[in-house]
N, C-alpha and C positions, 0 to 999 in steps of 0.2 A: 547227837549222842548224849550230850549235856540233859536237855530236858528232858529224853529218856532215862537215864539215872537219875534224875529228879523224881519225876515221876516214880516210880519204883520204889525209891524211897518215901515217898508221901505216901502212898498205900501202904508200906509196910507201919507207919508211923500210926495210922488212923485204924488199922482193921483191928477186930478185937480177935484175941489170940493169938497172935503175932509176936515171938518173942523172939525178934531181930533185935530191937533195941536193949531190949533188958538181955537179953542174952551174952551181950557185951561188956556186961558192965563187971569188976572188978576180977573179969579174965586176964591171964598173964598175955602180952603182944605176942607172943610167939605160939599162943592157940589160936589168940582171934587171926595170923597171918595162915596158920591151917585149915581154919573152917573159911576161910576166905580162896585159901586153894582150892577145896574142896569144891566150894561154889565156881568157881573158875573153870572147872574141869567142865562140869556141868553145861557152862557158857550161861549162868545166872553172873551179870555183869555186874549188876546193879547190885546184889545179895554182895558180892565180892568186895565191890568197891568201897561199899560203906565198913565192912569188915575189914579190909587194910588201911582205911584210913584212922577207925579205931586203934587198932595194933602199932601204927605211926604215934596218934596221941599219946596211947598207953605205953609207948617203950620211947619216944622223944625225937631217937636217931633212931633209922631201919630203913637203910636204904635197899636192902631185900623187898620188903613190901612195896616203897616208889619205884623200884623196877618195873612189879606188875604192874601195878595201876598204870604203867607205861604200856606192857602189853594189851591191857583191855582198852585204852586207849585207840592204839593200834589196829585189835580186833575191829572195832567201830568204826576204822577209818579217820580217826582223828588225829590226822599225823603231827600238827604242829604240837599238840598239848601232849603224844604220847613224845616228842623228840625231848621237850623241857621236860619231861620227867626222866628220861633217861640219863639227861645230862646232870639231874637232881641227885639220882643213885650213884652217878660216875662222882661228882663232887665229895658226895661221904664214901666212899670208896674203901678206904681206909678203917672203916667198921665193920664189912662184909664178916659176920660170919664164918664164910668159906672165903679166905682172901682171892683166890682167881679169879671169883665171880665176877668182879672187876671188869674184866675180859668178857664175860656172858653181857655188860651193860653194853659195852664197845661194839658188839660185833651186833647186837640189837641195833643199834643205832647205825651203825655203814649198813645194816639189809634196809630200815627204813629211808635212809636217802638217796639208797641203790633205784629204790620202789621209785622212788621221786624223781630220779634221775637226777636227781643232785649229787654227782661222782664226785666235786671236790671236796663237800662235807664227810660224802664217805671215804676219801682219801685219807681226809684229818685225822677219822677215829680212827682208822687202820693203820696210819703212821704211830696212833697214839700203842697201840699194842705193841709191835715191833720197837717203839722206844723201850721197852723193858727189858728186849733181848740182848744182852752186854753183849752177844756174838757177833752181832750186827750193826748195835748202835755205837758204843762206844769208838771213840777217833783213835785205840789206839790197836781196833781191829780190825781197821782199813787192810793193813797188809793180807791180813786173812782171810775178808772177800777178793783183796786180788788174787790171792794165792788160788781160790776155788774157782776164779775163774779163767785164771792163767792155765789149769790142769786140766781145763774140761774141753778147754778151745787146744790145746796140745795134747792129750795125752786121752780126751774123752769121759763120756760120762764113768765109766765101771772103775774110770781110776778115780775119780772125786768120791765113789758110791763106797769103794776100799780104804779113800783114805782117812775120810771125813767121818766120825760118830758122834754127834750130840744126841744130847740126853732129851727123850720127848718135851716138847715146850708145847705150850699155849697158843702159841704164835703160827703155827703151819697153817692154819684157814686164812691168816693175815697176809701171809708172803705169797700165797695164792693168790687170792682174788686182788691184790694190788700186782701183782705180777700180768695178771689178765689188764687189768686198768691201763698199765704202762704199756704193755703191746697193742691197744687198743687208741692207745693218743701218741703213738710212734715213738716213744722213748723204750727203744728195744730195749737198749745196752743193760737198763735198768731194773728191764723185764726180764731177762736171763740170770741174773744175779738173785732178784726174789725167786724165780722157781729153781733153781740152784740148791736156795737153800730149803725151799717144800720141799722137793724129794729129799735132797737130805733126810730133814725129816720123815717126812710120808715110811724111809727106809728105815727110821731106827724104830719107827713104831711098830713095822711090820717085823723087825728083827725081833723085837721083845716078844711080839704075838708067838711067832715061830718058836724063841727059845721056851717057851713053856710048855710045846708041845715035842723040842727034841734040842737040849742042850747041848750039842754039836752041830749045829745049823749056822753055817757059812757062807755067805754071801760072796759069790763066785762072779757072775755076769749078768746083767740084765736078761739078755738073751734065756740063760739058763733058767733064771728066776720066772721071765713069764712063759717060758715053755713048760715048767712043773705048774704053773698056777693052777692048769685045769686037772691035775689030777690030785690035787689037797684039794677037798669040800671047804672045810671049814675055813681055808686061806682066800678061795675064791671069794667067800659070801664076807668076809671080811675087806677085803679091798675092794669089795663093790661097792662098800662103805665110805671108802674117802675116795675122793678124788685124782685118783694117782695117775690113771687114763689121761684124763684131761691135763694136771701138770704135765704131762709127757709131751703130749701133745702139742700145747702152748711152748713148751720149749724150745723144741724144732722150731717152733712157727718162729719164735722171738729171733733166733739162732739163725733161720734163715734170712731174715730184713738184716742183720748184721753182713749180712756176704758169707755164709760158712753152709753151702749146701748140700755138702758132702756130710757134715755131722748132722743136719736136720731130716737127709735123708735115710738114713740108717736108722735112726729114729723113728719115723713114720713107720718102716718097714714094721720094725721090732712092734710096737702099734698094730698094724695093720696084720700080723702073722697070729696076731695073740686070738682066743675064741671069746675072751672075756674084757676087750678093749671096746665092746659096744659102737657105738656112734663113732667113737675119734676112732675104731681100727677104720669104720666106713670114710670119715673125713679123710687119714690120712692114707689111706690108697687112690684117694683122689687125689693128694697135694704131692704124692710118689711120680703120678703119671702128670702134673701139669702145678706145679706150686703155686700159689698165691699168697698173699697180705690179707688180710680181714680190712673190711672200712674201715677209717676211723673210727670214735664216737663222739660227738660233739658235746661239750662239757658247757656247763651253765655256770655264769661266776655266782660268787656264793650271797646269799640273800644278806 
């Protein structure tokens, strides 16, 4: 990939009428990071790369722009040099522009070592996310995860679903897909607890969707919720949008390695009744009629 963006740029360097180079010159970094988008869109790698690393010179710090040049990395298959640029943008982090973004370098980086199979690296950055969550991370909110999972193993999901409201965070693609990781290397306990709090989430985000189309919209029971799903359009094609299936899913599954078969299968059921559960309603009318564990997955220590 290297000599290809070499390349690329040496003919842009030598042809005549070619006004890559001079086209850059005493542009503000935040156009050259645009016509660099632009080119990206395109997948002119090379036109891009040389544009965001102008935009870098020209504005100092912009860890915006070393994000991409992480993606084009990426695109080309060049994981080692797109992960160090990743880690480049995660370092200035604190100059983002848009401060979330942050989180968009993070979750870059756990899909490229997902790709790799390197789960403990992508564990890292996904722990790194959820560290910002005070709901979860801080030690003096211990009682609070037990609390949510004392009410779910007694009292079930629709009573954590009524009594729990946090405010959409950042963090719900986090608590998933390490929720998957941990049910996946046998640390259920840990696994119920992140998908715990996904749907939490997954349900305030759907609540907020809901209240803008009917400000009396109360969340009653699971049951109830995906029995209307197929007849709101617009709530359908919106939760076909996250993940919610599948947290469902994974839940029971976690739910049931813990000994608790009776709440994993009610679960499945509620899954499996729905027209709009896809694949997990098909998985769990399997694990309804005959349960299982998923394999392990075997993890690689970290390079």
């Amino acid at each position: 990939m290297r000599k290809y963006i070499t390349a690329v740029l040496l003919v842009f360097s030598v042809l005549p009428g070619v006004s890559l180079w001079s086209a850059s010159e005493d542009l503000p970094g935040w156009l050259l990071f645009e016509q660099g988008n632009a080119n990206f869109a395109k997948k002119e790698y090379g036109k891009a790369l040389k544009l965001y690393k102008d935009a870098i010179s020209t504005a100092g710090i912009f860890p915006e722009a070393e994000m991409v040049i992480g993606d084009i990395y990426a695109a080309e298959g060049e994981n080692d040099l797109a992960a160090i640029q990743y880690e480049r943008a995660y370092n200035q982090r604190n100059t983002f522009t848009v401060p979330t973004q942050k989180y968009d370098v993070l979750y870059r980086l756990a899909r490229l070592h997902e790709q790799q199979e390197n789960f403990r690296s992508m564990e890292d950055a996904l722990k790194l996310v959820l560290s910002e969550d005070r709901r979860f991370s801080d030690s003096e909110n211990l009682r609070l995860r037990t609390q949510i999972e004392k009410n779910y193993f007694e009292k079930g999901l629709d009573q954590v679903l009524k009594l729990y409201r946090f405010e959409t965070r950042y963090a719900t693609s986090a608590y998933s897909k390490l929720g998957w990781f941990y049910y996946r290397t046998g640390r259920f306990s840990q696994s119920v607890i992140l998908y715990l709090y996904a749907v939490i989430y997954r349900f305030q985000e759907i609540s907020a969707f809901l209240s803008e189309q009917d400000s009396e919209f109360e969340f009653i029971t699971l049951e109830d919720f995906l029995r209307d799903l197929s007849k709101n359009a617009s709530l359908s094609s919106y939760v076909s949008g996250i993940d919610l299936f599948k947290d469902l899913y994974y839940l029971a599954g976690s739910t049931f390695a813990l000994g608790y078969p009776k709440h994993s299968v009610q679960l499945w059921k509620l899954i499996a009744s729905s027209k709009r559960g896809g694949r997990y309603a098909e998985l769990s009318e399997r694990q309804i009629k005959k349960p299982w564990i998923e394999p392990y997955i075997i993890t690689k220590a970290k390079p």
